[in-house]
PAGULUM-572774 format. One record per residue: residue in one letter; residue number from 1; x, z, y of N, C-alpha, C in turn; chain. Coordinates in Angstrom, 2 decimals, decimal comma. Example, Ala and Ser with C-alpha at 12.3 -4.5 7.8 and 13.67 -1.06 7.14 Angstrom:
// PAGULUM-572774
R   aa     i        nx        nz        ny       cax       caz       cay        cx        cz        cy   ch
R    A     1     13,19      7,80     -5,69     12,30      7,80     -4,50     13,20      7,80     -3,30    A
R    S     2     12,85      7,08     -2,25     13,67      7,14     -1,06     12,90      7,87      0,03    A
This chain:
// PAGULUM-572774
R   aa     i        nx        nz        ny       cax       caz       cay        cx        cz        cy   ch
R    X     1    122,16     97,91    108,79    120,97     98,68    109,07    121,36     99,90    109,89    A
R    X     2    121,16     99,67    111,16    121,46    101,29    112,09    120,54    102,03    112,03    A
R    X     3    120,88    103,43    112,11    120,12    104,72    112,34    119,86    104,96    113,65    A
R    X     4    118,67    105,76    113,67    118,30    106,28    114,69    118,79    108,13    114,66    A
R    X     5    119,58    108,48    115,31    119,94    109,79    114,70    119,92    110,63    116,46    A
R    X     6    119,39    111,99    115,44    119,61    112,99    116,70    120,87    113,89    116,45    A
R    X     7    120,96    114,25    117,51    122,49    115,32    117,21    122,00    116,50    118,01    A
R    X     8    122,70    117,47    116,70    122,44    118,71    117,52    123,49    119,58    117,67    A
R    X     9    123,93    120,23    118,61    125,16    121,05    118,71    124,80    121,65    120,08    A
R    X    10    125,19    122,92    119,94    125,15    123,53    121,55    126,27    122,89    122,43    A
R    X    11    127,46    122,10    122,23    128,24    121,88    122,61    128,34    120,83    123,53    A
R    X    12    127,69    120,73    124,80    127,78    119,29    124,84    128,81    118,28    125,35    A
R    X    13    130,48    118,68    125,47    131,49    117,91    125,05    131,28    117,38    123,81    A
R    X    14    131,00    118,38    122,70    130,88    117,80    121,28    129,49    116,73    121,07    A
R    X    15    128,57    117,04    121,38    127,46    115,81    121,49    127,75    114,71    122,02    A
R    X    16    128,96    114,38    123,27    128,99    113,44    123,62    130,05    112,46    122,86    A
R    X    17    130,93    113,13    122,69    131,63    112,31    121,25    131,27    112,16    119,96    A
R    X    18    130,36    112,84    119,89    129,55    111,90    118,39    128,14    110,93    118,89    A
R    X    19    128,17    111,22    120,53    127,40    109,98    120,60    128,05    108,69    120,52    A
R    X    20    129,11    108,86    121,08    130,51    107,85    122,06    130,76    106,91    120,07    A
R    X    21    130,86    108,01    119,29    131,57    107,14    117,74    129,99    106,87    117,33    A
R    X    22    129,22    107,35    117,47    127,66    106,81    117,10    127,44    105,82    117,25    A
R    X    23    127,58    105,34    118,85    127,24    103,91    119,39    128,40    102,85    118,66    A
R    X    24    129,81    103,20    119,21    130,91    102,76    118,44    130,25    102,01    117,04    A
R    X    25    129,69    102,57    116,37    129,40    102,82    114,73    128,25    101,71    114,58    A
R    X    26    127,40    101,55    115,89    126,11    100,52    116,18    124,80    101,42    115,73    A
R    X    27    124,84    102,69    115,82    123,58    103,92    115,58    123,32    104,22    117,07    A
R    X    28    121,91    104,30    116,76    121,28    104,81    118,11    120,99    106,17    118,20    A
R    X    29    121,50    106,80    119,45    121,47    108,63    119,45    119,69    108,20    120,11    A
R    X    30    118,65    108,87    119,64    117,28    108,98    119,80    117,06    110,13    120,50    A
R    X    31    118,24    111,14    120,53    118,01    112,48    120,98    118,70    113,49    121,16    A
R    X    32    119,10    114,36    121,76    120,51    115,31    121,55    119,84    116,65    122,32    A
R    X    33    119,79    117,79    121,23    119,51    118,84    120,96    120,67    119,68    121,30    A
R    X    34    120,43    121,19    121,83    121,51    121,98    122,07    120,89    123,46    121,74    A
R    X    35    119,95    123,61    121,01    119,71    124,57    120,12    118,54    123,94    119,35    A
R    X    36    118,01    125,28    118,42    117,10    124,61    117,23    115,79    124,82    117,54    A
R    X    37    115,19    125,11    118,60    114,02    125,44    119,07    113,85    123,34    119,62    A
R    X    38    114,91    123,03    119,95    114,39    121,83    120,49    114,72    120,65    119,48    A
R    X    39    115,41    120,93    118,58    115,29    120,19    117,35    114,25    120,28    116,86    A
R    X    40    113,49    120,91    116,26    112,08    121,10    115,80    111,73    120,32    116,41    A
R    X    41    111,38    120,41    118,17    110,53    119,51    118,84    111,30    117,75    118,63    A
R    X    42    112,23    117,34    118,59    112,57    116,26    118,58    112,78    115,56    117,43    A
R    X    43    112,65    116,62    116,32    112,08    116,02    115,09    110,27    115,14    115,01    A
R    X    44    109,87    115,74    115,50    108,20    115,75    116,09    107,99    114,24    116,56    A
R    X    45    108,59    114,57    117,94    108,60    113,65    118,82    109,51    112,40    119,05    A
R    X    46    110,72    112,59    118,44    111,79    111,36    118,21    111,51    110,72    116,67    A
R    X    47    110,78    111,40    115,70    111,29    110,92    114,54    112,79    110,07    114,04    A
R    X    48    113,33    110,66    114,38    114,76    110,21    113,77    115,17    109,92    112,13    A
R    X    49    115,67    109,14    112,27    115,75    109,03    110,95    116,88    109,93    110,13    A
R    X    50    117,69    110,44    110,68    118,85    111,38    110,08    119,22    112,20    111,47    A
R    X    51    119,54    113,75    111,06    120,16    115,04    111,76    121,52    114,77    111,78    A
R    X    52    122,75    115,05    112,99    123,74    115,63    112,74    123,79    117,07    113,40    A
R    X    53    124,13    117,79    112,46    123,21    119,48    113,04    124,60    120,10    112,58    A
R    X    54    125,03    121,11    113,72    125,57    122,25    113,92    125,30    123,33    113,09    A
R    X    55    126,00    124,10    112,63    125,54    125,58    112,08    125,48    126,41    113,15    A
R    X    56    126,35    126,76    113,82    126,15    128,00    114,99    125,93    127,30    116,14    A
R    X    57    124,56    127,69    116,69    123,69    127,37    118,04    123,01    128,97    118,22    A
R    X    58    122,62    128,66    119,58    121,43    129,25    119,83    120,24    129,38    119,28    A
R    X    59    119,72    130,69    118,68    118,62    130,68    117,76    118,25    130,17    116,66    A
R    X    60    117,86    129,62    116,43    118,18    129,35    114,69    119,38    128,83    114,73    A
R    X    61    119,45    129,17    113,61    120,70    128,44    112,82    120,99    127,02    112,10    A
R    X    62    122,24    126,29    111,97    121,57    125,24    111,59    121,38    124,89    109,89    A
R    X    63    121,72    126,01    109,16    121,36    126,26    107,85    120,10    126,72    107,35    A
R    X    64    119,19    127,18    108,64    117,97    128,10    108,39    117,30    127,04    109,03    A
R    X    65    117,40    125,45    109,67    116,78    124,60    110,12    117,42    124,00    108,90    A
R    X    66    117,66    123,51    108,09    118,17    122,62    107,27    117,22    122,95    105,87    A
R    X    67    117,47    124,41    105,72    116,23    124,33    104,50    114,64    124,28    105,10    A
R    X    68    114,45    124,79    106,73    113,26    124,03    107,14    112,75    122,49    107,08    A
R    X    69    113,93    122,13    107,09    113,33    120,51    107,21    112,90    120,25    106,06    A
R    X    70    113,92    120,74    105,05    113,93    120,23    103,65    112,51    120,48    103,01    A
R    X    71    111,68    121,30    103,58    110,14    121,74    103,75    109,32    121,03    104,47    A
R    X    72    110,03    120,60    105,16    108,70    119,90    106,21    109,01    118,56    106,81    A
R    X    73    110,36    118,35    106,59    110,98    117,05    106,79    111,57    116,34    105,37    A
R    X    74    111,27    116,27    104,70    112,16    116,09    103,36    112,86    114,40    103,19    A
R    X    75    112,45    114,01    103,73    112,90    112,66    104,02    113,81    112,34    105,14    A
R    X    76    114,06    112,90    106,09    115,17    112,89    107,07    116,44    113,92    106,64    A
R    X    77    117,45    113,19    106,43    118,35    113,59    105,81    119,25    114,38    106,90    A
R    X    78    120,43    115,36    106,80    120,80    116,30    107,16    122,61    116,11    106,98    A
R    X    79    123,19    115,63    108,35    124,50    115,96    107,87    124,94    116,87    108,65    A
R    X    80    126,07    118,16    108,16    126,48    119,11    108,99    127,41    118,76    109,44    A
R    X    81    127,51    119,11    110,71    128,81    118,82    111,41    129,65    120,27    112,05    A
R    X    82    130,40    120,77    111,39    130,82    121,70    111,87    132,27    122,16    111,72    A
R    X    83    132,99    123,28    112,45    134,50    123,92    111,88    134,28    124,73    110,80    A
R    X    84    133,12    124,81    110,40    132,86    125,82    109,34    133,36    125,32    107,68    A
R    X    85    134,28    125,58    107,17    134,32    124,83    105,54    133,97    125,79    104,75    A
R    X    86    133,40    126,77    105,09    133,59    127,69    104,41    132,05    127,73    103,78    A
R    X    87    131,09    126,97    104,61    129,74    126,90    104,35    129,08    126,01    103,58    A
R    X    88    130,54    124,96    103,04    130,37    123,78    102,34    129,34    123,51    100,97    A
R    X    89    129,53    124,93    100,29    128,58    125,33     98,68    127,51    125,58     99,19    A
R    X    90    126,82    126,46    100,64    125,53    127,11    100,46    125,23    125,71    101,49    A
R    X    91    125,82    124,73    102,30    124,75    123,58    102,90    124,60    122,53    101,81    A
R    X    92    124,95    122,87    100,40    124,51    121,82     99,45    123,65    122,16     98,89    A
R    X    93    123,52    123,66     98,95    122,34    124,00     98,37    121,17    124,65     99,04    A
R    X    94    120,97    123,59    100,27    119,83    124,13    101,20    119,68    121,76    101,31    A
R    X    95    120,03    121,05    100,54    119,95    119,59    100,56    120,50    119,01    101,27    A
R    X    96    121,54    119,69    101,96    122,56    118,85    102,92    122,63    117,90    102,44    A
R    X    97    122,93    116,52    103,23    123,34    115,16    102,63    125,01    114,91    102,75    A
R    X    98    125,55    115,69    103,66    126,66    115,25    103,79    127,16    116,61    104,76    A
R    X    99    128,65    116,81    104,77    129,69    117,92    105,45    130,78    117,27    105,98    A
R    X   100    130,59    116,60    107,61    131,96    116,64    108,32    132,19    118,12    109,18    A
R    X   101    133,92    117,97    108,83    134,34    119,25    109,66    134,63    118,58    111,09    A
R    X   102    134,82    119,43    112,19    134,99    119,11    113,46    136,90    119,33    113,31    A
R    X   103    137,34    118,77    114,11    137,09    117,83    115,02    137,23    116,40    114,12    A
R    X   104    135,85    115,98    114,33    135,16    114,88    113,70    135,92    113,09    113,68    A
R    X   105    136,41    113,23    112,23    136,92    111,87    112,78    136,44    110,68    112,42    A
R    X   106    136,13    109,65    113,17    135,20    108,36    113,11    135,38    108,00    111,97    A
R    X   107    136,23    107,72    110,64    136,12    107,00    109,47    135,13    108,02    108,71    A
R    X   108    135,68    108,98    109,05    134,87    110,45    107,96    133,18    110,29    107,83    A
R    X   109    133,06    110,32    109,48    131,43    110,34    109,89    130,97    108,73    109,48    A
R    X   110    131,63    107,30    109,70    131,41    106,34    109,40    131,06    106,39    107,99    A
R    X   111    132,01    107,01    107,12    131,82    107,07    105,65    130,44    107,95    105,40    A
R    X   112    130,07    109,31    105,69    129,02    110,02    105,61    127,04    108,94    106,12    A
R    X   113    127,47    108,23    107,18    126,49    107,54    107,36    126,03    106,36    106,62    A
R    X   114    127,51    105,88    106,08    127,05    104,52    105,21    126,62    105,21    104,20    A
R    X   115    126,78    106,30    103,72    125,69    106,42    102,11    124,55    106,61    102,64    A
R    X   116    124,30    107,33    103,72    122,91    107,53    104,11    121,92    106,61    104,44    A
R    X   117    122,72    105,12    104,62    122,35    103,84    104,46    121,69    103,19    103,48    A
R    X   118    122,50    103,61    102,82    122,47    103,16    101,09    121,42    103,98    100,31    A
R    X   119    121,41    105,28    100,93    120,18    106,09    100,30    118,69    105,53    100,79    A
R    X   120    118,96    104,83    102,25    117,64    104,99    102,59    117,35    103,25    102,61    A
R    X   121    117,91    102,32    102,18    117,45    100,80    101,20    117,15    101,65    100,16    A
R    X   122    117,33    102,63     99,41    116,51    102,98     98,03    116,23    104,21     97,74    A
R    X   123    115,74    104,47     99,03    114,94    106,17     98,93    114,38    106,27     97,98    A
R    X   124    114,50    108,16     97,71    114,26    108,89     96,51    113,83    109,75     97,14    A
R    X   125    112,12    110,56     97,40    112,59    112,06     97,88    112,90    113,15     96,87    A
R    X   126    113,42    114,08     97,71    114,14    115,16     96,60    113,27    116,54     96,34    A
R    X   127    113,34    117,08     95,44    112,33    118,13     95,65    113,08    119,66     94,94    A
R    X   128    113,41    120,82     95,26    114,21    121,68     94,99    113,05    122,17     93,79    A
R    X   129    113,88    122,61     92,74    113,11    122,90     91,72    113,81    124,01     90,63    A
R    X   130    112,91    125,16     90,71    113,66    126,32     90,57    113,90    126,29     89,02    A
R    X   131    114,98    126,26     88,07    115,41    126,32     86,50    115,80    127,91     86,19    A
R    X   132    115,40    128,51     86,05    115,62    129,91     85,50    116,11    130,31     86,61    A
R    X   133    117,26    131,02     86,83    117,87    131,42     87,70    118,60    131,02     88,95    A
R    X   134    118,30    129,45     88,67    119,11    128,32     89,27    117,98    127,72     90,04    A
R    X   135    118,30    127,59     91,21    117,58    126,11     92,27    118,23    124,68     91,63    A
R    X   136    117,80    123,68     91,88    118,42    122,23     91,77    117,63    121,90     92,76    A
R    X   137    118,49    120,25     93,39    117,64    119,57     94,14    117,53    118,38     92,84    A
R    X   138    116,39    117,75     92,33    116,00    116,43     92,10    115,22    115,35     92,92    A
R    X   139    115,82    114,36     92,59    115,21    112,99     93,09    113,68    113,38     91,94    A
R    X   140    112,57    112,84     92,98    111,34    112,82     92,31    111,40    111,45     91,27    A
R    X   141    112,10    110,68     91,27    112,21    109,99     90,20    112,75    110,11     88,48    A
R    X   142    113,23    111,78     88,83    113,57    112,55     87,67    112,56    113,27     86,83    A
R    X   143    111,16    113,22     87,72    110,41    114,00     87,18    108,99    113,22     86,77    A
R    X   144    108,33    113,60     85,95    106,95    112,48     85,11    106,09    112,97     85,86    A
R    X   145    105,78    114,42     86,59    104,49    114,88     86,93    104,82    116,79     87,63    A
R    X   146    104,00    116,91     88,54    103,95    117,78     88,91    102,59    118,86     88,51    A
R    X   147    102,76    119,72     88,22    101,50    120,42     87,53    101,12    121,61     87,66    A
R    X   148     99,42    122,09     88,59     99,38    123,27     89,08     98,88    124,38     87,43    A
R    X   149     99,49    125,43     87,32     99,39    126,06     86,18     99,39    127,31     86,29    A
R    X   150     98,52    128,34     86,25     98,61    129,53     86,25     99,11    130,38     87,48    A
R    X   151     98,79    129,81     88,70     99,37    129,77     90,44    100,38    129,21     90,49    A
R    X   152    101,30    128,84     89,69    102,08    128,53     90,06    102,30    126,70     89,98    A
R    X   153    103,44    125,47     90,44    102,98    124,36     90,34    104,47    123,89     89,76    A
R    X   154    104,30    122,92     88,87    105,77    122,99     87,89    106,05    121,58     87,80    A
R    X   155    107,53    121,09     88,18    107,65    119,65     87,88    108,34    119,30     86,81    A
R    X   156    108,24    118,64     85,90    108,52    118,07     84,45    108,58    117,05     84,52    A
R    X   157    109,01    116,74     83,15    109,33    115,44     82,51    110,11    115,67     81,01    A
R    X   158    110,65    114,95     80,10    110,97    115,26     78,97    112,01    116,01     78,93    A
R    X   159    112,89    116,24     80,36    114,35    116,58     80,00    114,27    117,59     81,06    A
R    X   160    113,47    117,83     82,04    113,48    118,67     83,01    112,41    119,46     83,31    A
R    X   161    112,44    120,75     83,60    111,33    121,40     83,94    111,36    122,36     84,73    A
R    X   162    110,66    123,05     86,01    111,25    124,12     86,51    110,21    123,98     87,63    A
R    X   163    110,12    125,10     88,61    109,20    125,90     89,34    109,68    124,93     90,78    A
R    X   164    108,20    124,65     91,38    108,48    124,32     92,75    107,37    125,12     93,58    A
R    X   165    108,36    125,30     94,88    107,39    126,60     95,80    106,37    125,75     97,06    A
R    X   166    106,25    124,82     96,60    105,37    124,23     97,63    103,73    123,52     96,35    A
R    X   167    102,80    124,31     97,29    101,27    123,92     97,03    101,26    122,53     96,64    A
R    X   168    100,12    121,83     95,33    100,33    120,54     94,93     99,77    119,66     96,20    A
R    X   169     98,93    120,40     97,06     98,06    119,31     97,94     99,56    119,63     98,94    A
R    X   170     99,76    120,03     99,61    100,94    119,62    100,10    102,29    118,97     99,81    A
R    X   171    102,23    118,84     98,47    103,44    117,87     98,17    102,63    116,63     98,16    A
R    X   172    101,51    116,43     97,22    100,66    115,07     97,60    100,63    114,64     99,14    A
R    X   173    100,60    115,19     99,99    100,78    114,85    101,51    102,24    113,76    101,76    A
R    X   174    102,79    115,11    101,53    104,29    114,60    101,62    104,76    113,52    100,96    A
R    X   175    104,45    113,45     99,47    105,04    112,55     99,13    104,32    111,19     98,78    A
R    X   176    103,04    110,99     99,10    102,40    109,52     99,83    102,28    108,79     98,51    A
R    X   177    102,54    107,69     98,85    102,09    106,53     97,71    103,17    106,85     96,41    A
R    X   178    103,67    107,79     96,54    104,85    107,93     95,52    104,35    108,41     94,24    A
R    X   179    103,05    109,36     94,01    102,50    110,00     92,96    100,68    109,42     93,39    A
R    X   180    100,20    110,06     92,02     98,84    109,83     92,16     97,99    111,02     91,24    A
R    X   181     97,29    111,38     91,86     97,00    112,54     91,40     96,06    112,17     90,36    A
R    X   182     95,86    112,31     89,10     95,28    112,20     87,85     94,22    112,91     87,13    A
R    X   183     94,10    114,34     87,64     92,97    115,56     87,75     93,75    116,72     89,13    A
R    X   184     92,34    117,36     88,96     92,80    118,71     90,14     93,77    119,21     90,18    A
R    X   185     94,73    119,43     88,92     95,82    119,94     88,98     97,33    119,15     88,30    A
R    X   186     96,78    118,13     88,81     98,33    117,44     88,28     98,59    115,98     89,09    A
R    X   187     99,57    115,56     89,81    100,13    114,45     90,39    100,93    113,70     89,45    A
R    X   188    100,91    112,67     89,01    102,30    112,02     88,34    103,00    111,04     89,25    A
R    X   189    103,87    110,80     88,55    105,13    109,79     89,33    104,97    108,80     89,02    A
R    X   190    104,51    107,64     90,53    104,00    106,99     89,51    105,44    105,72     88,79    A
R    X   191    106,09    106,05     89,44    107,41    105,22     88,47    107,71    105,49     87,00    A
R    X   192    106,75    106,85     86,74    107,38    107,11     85,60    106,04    106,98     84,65    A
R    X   193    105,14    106,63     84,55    103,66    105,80     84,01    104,47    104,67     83,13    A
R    X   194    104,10    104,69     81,98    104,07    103,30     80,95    102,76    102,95     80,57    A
R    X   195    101,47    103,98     80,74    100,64    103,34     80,17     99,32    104,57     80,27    A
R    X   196     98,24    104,26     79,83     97,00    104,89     79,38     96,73    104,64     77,50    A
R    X   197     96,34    106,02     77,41     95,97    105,90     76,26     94,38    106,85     75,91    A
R    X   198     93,95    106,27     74,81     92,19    106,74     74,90     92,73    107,73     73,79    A
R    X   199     92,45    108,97     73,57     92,25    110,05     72,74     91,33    110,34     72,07    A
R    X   200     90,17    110,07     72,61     88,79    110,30     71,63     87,79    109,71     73,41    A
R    X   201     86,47    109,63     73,14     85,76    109,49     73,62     85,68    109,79     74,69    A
R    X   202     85,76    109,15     76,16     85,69    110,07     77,54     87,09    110,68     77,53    A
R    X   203     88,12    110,74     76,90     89,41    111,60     76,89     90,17    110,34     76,77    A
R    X   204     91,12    110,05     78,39     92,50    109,50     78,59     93,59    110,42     78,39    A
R    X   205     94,85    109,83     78,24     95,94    110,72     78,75     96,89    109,76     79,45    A
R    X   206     97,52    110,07     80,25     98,81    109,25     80,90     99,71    109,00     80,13    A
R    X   207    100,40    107,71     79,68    101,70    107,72     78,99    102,42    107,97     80,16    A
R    X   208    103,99    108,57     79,84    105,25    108,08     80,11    106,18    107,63     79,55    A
R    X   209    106,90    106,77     80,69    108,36    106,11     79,81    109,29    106,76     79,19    A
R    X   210    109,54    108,24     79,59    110,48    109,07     78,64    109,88    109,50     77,29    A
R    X   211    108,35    109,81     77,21    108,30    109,94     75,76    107,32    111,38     75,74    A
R    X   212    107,46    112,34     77,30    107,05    113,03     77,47    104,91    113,47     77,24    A
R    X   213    105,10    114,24     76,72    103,52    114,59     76,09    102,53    113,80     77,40    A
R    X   214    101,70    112,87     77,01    100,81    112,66     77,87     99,94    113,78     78,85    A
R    X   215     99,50    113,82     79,89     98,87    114,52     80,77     97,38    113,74     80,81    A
R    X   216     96,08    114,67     81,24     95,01    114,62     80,67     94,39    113,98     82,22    A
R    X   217     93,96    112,20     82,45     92,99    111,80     83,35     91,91    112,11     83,33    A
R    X   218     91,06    112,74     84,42     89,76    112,82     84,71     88,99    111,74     84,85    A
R    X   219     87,48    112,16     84,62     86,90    110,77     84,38     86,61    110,43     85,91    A
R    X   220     86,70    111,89     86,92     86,83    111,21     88,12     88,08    110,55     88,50    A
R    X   221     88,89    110,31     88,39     90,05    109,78     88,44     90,29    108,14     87,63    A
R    X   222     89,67    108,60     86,61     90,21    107,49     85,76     89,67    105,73     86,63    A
R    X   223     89,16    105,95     87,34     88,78    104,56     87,72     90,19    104,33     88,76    A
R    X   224     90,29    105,29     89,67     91,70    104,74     90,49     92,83    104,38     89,77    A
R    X   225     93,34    105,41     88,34     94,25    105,19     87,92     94,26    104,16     86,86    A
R    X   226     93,34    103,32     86,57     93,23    102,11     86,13     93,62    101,11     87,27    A
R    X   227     92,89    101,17     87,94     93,26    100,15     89,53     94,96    100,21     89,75    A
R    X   228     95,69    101,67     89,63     96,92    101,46     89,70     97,38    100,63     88,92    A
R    X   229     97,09    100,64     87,22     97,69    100,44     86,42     97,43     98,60     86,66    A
R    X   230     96,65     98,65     87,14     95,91     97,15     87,33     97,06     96,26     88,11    A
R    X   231     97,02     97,04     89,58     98,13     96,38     90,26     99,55     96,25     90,29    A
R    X   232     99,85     97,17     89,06    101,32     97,18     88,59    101,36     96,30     87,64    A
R    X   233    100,50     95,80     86,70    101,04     94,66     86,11    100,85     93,37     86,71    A
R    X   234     99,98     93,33     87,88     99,75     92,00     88,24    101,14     91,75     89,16    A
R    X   235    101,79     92,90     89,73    103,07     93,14     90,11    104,53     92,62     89,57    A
C-alpha cells in the first residue's frame, strides 16, 4: 500500500533526496513544500496522506504546524525529519508519528513509513486529552463518549477521563461515522456501544462494553441510535 506524501523542508537538495528514497520506497511525493505557509495550502489541495516536515523553515515552524494539523488535520500523520534530536520529547507530544534525524537513511525512513502503513489498514484517530496536569494523546477507541459539561467537553470511559479543547460539534465533524451523537451534549464511540437499555418510561441509556455508567439517549435521537444498533447486529 503506497503513500501519497508531501515533504516539507526549506532545503531543496534535502527534498530531493527524500523524494529520490520515496520513489525508491514505491511512495508518491504529491507535493514538496519549502516553508509552512505552503504546506497549509498543500495540505488543502494535495490531500496527502502523510507529512515529512522539517522543524526549522521559513515562518512557521514545523512543530507549530504539527500541533496545527493535529487540530485540523488529525488523520494525516506527521513524520519529522530533521538534525534536531534534541526536539525528540516535545514532537511526541504535539502527535508526531515518527522522528528521522538527517542525514536520512533509507532503512530508517523505510522503517518509519511501514508503521504508518500499518496504522492506516487500521486507523484510529487520536485525540489529545488533557489528565490533570498532563496532555495524552489517545486513540478514540480508548474512549466510550465524549461529553459537553459545564463549557467544557470531556472524553471518558471506565478507565480514562480528561479535558479536550476542541468544541463537540467540531469533533463530530472530524471524526465522521466514528461516533454518534446520542443527545445535545454527548457523542459516543460507536465501537464502544454493547447495547440499549430502558430505565423507566421514555428514559434509554447507552450501554458500554467496559462497564462504564450508561449515558442518557434522547427521544430525539433514540430512533437513529436504534437503526445503528440495528445495523450492527445484522453486521
Amino acid at each position: 500500500m503506497s503513500l501519497r506524501i508531501l515533504i516539507a523542508d526549506d532545503e531543496a537538495p534535502a527534498r530531493a533526496r527524500l523524494r529520490a528514497v520515496l520513489e525508491e520506497l514505491g511512495h508518491e511525493v504529491c507535493a514538496e513544500a519549502p516553508d509552512g505557509l505552503c504546506v497549509e495550502r498543500f495540505l488543502r489541495d494535495a490531500k496527502p496522506d502523510a507529512v515529512l516536515l522539517d522543524i526549522e523553515m521559513p515562518g512557521t515552524d514545523g512543530l507549530t504546524l504539527a500541533k496545527r494539523m493535529e487540530r485540523e488535520y488529525p488523520n494525516v500523520p506527521v513524520v519529522l525529519v530533521t538534525a534536531h534530536a534534541e526536539h525528540a520529547i516535545e514532537a511526541f507530544n504535539v502527535a508526531v508519528r515518527d522522528y528521522v534525524l538527517k542525514p536520512v537513511r533509507r532503512e530508517r525512513l523505510e522503517r518509519a513509513l511501514s508503521r504508518l502503513q500499518e496504522q492506516r489498514g487500521n486507523p484510529a484517530p487520536r485525540l489529545r486529552l488533557r489528565i490533570g496536569r498532563r496532555e495524552r494523546l489517545v486513540q478514540l477507541d480508548e474512549l466510550d463518549c465524549l461529553v459537553a459539561e459545564d463549557g467544557y467537553v470531556i472524553g471518558r470511559s471506565a478507565t480514562v477521563e480528561g479535558f479536550l479543547d476542541r468544541p463537540l460539534q467540531e469533533l463530530e465533524a472530524a471524526l465522521g461515522d466514528a461516533v454518534l451523537r446520542v443527545h445535545r451534549g454527548c457523542l459516543v464511540v460507536k465501537v464502544a456501544v454493547s447495547g440499549l437499555e430502558t430505565v423507566a418510561a421514555g428514559e434509554h441509556r447507552v450501554l458500554f462494553t467496559d462497564g462504564l455508567r450508561g449515558v442518557r439517549v434522547s427521544r430525539r435521537q433514540l430512533g437513529s441510535f436504534r437503526d445503528f444498533l440495528g445495523n450492527t447486529l445484522k453486521a
